[in-house]
C-alpha positions as CSV (number, residue, x, y, z in Angstrom):
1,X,4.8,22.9,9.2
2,X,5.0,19.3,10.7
3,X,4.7,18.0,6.9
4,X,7.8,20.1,6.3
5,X,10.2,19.0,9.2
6,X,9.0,15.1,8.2
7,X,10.5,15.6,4.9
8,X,13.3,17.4,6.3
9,X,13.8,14.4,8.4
10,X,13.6,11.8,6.2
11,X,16.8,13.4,3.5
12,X,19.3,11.3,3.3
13,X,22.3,12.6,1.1
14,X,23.8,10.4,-1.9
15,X,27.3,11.1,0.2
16,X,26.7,8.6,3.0
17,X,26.1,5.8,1.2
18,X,29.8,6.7,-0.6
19,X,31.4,7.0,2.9
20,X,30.2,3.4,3.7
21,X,26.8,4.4,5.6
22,X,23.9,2.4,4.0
23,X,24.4,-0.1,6.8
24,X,23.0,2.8,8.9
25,X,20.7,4.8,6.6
26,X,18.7,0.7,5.9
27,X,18.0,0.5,9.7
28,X,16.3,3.7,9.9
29,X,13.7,2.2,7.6
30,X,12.6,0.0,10.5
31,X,11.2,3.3,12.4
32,X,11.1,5.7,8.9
33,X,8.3,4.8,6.6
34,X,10.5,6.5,3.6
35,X,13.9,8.1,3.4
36,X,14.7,10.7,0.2
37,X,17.9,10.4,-1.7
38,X,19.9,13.7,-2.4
39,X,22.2,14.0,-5.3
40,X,23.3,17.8,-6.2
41,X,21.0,18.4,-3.2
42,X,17.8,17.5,-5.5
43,X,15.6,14.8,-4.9
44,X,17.3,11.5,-7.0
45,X,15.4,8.4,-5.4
46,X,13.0,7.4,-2.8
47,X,13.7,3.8,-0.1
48,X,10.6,2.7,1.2
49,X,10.8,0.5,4.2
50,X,9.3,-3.1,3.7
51,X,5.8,-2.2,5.6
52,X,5.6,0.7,3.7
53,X,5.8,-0.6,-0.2
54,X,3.2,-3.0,1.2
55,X,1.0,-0.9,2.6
56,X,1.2,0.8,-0.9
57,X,1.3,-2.2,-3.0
58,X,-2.2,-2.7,-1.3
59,X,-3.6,0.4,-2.0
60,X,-2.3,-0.2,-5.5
61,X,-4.2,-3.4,-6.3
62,X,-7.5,-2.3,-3.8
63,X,-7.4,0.9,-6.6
64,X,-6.8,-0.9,-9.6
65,X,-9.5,-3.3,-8.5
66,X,-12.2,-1.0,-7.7
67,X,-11.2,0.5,-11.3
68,X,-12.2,-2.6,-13.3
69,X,-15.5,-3.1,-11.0
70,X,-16.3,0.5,-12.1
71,X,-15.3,-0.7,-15.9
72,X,-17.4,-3.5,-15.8
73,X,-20.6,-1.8,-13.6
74,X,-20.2,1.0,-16.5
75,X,-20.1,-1.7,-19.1
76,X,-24.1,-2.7,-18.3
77,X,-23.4,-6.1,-18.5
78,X,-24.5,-8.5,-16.3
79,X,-24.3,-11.8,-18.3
80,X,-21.3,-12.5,-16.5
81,X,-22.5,-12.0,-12.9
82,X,-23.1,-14.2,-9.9
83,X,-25.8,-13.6,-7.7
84,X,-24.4,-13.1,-3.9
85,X,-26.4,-15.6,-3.1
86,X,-25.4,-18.2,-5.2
87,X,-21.4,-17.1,-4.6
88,X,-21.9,-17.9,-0.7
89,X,-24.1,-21.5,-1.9
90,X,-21.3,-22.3,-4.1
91,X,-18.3,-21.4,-1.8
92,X,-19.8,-23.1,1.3
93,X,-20.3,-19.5,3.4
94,X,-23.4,-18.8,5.4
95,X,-25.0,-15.5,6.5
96,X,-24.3,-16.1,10.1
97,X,-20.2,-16.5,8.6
98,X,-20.7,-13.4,6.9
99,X,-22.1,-11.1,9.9
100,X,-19.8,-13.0,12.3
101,X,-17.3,-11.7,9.7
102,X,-18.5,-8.2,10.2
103,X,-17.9,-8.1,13.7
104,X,-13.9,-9.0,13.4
105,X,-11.3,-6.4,13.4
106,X,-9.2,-7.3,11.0
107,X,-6.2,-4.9,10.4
């Protein structure tokens, strides 16, 4: 139910913007992740707020990443690969950097 009266929160009907209210429906983006435009009362577009196409930008990139490491493990060929070791020689990084590393939060 909480999922329901999120997305009942977040509707924002095509009208207000016509009666001069984007001013107001823009700054509830700074505490709304996402607002849902009506037209006809059906669904017609989706504002994110700034944090929020970020946050999915990254997930975007993080997934079509992982997607080509797949391609390329699947592919069987390792004539392009670096040995970890050699990729911390060559960029200057040390195993103490990289468990020091491991202890940061980093959000």
């Amino acid at each position: 139910m909480a999922i329901t009266a999120d997305v009942m929160n977040s509707l924002v009907s095509v009208t207000q913007f016509n009666k001069g209210q984007a001013s107001k429906i823009f700054d509830r983006l700074r505490t709304e992740r996402q607002l849902i435009v009506l037209k006809n009362n059906a669904p017609s577009a989706v504002i994110l707020s700034p944090k929020e196409y970020e946050r999915l930008s990254d997930i975007e990139e993080d997934y079509r990443l992982l997607m080509l490491a797949q391609e390329r493990i699947a592919g069987g060929s390792l004539e392009h690969t670096v040995p970890l070791h050699d990729a911390m020689a060559d960029l200057g990084i040390s195993d103490a950097e990289i468990k020091e590393a491991e202890e940061l939060d980093i959000e």
